[in-house]
Each structure stands twice: as C-alpha cells, then as structure tokens.
N, C-alpha and C positions, 0 to 999 in steps of 0.2 A: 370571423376573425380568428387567427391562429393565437392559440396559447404560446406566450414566452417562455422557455426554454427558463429552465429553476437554476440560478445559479450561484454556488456558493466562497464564503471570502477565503482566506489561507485559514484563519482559525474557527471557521468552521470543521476545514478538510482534516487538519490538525484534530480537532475534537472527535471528527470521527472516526478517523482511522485512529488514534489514543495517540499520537506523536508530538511532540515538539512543535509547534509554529514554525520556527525555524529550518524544522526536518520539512515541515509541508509547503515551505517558500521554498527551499532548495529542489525539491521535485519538482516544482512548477517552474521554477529557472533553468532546471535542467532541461524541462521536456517530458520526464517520467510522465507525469500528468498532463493535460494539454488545458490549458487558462489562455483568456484573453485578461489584456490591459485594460481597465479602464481608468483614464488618467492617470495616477501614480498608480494605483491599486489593482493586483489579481483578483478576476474572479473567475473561477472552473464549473463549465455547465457540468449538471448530474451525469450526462452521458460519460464522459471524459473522468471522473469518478469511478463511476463502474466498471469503463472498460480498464483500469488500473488496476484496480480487483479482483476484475477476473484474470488477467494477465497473470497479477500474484498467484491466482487458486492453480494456472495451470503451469506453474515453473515450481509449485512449490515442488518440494524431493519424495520422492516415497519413501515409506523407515525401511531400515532392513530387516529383513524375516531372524528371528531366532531361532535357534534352537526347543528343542522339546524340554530341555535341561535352564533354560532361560539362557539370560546372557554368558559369553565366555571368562573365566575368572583368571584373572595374572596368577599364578602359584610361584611364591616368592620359597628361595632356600632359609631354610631355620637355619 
C-alpha cells in the first residue's frame, strides 16, 4: 500500500511560511502554489510546498558587493 501524499489547509501554509491566510489563499488561487479542492476547501500536498520555496530560494536577488569603505554616503552641502 502507497503512503498518501501529506497534505496541508491554507492555514497551515499561512503558518509556515509566517503569512497572512489571506496571502496563502491568494497564492493558491493564483497558482503560485499548486492545491487541489476539496469541496469548498484548499488543501496543497508538501510537494507543491516545497517546490514554491525553492522557487523563492532561487529568484531571491543577490546583495550588492560594497565597497572596502562600506556603504556610499550622500554628502550633503553645509
């Protein structure tokens, strides 16, 4: 017998990711996430989860390199 597949409600995904219910219903009505219906209700397997997080991990931005001096300072006229 195949294990079922763990699947979580909107405020779970909300709780994990630290967001809004709200924010985590709208990703899953957009698509961002991928959830099926069950009846009225979302629920998003772990897979679908994760791969939204790594998605995140590899769009996030890289910082920009500084200077040896740190950051660049505005120098305002006296």
């Amino acid at each position: 017998m195949t294990p079922s597949p763990t699947l979580y409600t909107v405020r779970e995904i909300a709780d994990t990711l630290r967001i809004h219910p709200r924010t985590a219903y709208r990703l899953i009505q957009e698509g961002k996430i991928r959830g099926i219906k069950v009846g009225s209700q979302w629920r998003v397997p772990e897979s679908s989860l994760l791969e939204y997080i790594e998605s995140g991990l590899k769009a996030a931005p890289k910082k920009a390199k500084r200077g040896k001096d740190g950051p660049e300072q505005l120098k305002l006229p006296i």
